[in-house]
C-alpha positions as CSV (number, residue, x, y, z in Angstrom):
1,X,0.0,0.0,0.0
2,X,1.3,3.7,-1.0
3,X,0.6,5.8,1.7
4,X,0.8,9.6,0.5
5,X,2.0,12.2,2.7
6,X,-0.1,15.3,3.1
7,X,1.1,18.3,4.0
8,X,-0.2,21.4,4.9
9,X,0.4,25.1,5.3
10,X,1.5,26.5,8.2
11,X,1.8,30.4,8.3
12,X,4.3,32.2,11.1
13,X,4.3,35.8,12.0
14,X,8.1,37.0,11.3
15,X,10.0,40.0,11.2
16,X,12.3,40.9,8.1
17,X,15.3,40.2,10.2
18,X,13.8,36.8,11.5
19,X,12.9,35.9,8.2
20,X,16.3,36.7,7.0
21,X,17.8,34.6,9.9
22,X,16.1,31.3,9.0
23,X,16.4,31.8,5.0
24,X,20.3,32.1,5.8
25,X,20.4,29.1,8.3
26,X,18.4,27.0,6.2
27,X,20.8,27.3,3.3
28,X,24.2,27.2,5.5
29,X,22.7,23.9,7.3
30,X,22.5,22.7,3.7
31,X,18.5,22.4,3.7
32,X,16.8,22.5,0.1
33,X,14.0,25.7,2.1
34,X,13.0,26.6,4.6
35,X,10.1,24.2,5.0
36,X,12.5,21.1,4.9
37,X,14.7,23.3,7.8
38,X,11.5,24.4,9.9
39,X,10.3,20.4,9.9
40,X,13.9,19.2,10.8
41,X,13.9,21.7,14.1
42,X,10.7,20.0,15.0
43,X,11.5,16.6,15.0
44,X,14.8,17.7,16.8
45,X,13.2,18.8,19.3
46,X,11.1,16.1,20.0
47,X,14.3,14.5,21.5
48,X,15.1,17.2,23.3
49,X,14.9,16.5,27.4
50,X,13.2,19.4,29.4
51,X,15.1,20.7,32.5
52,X,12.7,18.6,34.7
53,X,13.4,15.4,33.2
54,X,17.3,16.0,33.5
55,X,17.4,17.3,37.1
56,X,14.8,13.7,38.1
57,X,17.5,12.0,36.2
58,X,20.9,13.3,37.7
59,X,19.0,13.0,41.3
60,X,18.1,9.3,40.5
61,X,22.0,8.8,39.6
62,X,23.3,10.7,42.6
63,X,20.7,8.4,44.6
64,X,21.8,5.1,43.2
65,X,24.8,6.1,43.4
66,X,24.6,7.2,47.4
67,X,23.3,3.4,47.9
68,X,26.2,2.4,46.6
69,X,24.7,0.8,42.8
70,X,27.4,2.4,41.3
71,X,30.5,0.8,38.8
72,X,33.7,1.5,39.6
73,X,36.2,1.2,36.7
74,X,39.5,2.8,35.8
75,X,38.8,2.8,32.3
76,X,35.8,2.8,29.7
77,X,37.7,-0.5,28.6
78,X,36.8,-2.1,32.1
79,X,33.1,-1.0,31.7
80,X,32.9,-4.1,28.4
Protein backbone atom coordinates (compact mmCIF):
# COMPACT_ATOMS: atom_id res chain seq x y z
CA UNK A 1 0.00 0.00 0.00
CA UNK A 2 1.30 3.66 -1.02
CA UNK A 3 0.63 5.80 1.75
CA UNK A 4 0.78 9.64 0.52
CA UNK A 5 2.03 12.16 2.69
CA UNK A 6 -0.10 15.30 3.12
CA UNK A 7 1.12 18.31 3.99
CA UNK A 8 -0.18 21.36 4.94
CA UNK A 9 0.43 25.06 5.27
CA UNK A 10 1.51 26.52 8.21
CA UNK A 11 1.81 30.44 8.34
CA UNK A 12 4.30 32.20 11.13
CA UNK A 13 4.31 35.80 12.01
CA UNK A 14 8.10 37.02 11.30
CA UNK A 15 10.03 39.98 11.19
CA UNK A 16 12.32 40.91 8.07
CA UNK A 17 15.29 40.23 10.23
CA UNK A 18 13.83 36.80 11.50
CA UNK A 19 12.89 35.95 8.16
CA UNK A 20 16.32 36.69 7.03
CA UNK A 21 17.80 34.63 9.88
CA UNK A 22 16.09 31.31 9.02
CA UNK A 23 16.43 31.76 4.98
CA UNK A 24 20.32 32.11 5.83
CA UNK A 25 20.38 29.10 8.29
CA UNK A 26 18.40 26.98 6.20
CA UNK A 27 20.80 27.31 3.31
CA UNK A 28 24.23 27.17 5.53
CA UNK A 29 22.72 23.91 7.31
CA UNK A 30 22.55 22.72 3.75
CA UNK A 31 18.53 22.44 3.72
CA UNK A 32 16.76 22.51 0.07
CA UNK A 33 13.97 25.68 2.09
CA UNK A 34 13.01 26.60 4.57
CA UNK A 35 10.13 24.22 5.00
CA UNK A 36 12.48 21.07 4.92
CA UNK A 37 14.74 23.32 7.78
CA UNK A 38 11.54 24.40 9.92
CA UNK A 39 10.32 20.36 9.87
CA UNK A 40 13.89 19.16 10.84
CA UNK A 41 13.93 21.73 14.08
CA UNK A 42 10.66 20.01 14.97
CA UNK A 43 11.49 16.62 14.96
CA UNK A 44 14.80 17.74 16.81
CA UNK A 45 13.23 18.84 19.32
CA UNK A 46 11.05 16.14 20.04
CA UNK A 47 14.34 14.51 21.50
CA UNK A 48 15.08 17.19 23.28
CA UNK A 49 14.93 16.47 27.35
CA UNK A 50 13.24 19.44 29.42
CA UNK A 51 15.12 20.70 32.55
CA UNK A 52 12.70 18.62 34.70
CA UNK A 53 13.44 15.36 33.16
CA UNK A 54 17.33 15.98 33.49
CA UNK A 55 17.39 17.34 37.09
CA UNK A 56 14.77 13.74 38.15
CA UNK A 57 17.45 11.97 36.24
CA UNK A 58 20.90 13.33 37.70
CA UNK A 59 18.98 13.00 41.35
CA UNK A 60 18.12 9.28 40.46
CA UNK A 61 21.99 8.79 39.64
CA UNK A 62 23.34 10.68 42.59
CA UNK A 63 20.65 8.37 44.64
CA UNK A 64 21.84 5.11 43.21
CA UNK A 65 24.83 6.15 43.41
CA UNK A 66 24.57 7.23 47.41
CA UNK A 67 23.35 3.44 47.92
CA UNK A 68 26.21 2.37 46.58
CA UNK A 69 24.66 0.84 42.78
CA UNK A 70 27.40 2.42 41.27
CA UNK A 71 30.50 0.82 38.79
CA UNK A 72 33.68 1.53 39.60
CA UNK A 73 36.18 1.22 36.72
CA UNK A 74 39.50 2.82 35.77
CA UNK A 75 38.82 2.85 32.32
CA UNK A 76 35.78 2.79 29.74
CA UNK A 77 37.72 -0.55 28.63
CA UNK A 78 36.81 -2.14 32.15
CA UNK A 79 33.12 -0.98 31.66
CA UNK A 80 32.88 -4.15 28.40
Amino acid sequence: MNTVLMRQIVSLSLSKKQVAALRKLSVQRGYKNVSQYVADLIDMDSDVITEAELLRSVKEADAEYKAGKAIHANSLLELL
